[in-house]
N, C-alpha and C positions, 0 to 999 in steps of 0.2 A: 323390361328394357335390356338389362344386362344378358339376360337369357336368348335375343333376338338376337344380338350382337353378339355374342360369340356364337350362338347359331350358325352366323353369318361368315365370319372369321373359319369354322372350321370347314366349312362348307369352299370356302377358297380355298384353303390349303388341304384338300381333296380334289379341286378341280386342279392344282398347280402340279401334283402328283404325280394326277393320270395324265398330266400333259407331258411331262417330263417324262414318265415311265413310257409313254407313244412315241415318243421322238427317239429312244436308243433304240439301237442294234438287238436284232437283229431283224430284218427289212422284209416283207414279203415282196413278191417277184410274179406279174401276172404277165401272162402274153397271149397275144389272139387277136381277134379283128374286135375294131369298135363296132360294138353292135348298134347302140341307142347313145343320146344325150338328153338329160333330163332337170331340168331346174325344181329345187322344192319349194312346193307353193309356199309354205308357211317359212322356212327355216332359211329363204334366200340364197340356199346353196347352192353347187351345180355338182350334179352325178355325172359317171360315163360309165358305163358297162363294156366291159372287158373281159371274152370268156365267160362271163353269165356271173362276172365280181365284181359289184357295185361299189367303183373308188371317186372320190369326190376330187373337183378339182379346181383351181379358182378360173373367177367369168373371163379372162384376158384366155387361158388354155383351153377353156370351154371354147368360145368364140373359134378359134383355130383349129381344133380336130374336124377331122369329117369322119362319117358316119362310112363304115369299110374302111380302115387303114388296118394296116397288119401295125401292133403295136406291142412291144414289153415297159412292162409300167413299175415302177419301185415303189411301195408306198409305207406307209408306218404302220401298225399295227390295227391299227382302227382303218384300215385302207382312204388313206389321205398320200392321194401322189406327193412323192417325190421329186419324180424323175419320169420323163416318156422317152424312148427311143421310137423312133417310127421305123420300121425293117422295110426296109428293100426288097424284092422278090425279083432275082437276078434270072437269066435266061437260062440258063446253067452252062458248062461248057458245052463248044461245039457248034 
């Protein structure tokens, strides 16, 4: 019983680690069209592919992209957005 329990105990303060160590600096930076969106069956999560870089993102940002947007996405280290910018594709001058 004591062996489960700190089992258990160090097993948190390894998931607190890597969450902590996920969330600094410094941030990866993806840009390019949304290709796909994807929900996983088991894990409840929701993916978007970006440039052919599978970044997760929650259901309310899910919901809102569309499929073709030119976009740059900030994410953590374990590619968890950030941040989305949606770029503009201006006429150019003239």
């Amino acid at each position: 019983m004591l062996v489960t329990l700190l089992a258990r105990i160090m097993s948190g303060l390894r998931h607190l680690v890597w969450s902590m160590n996920d969330v600094l600096p410094p941030y990866r930076t993806v840009e390019g069209y949304l290709e796909t969106k994807a929900r996983g069956m088991d894990s409840g999560k929701h993916f978007i592919w970006v440039a052919s870089t599978r970044i997760e993102v929650d259901a309310e940002t899910f919901d809102l992209l569309i499929v073709g947007e030119n976009m740059r996405v900030m994410c953590t280290r374990s590619y968890r957005a950030i941040n989305i910018d949606r770029l503009i594709q201006g006429s150019g001058p003239g």
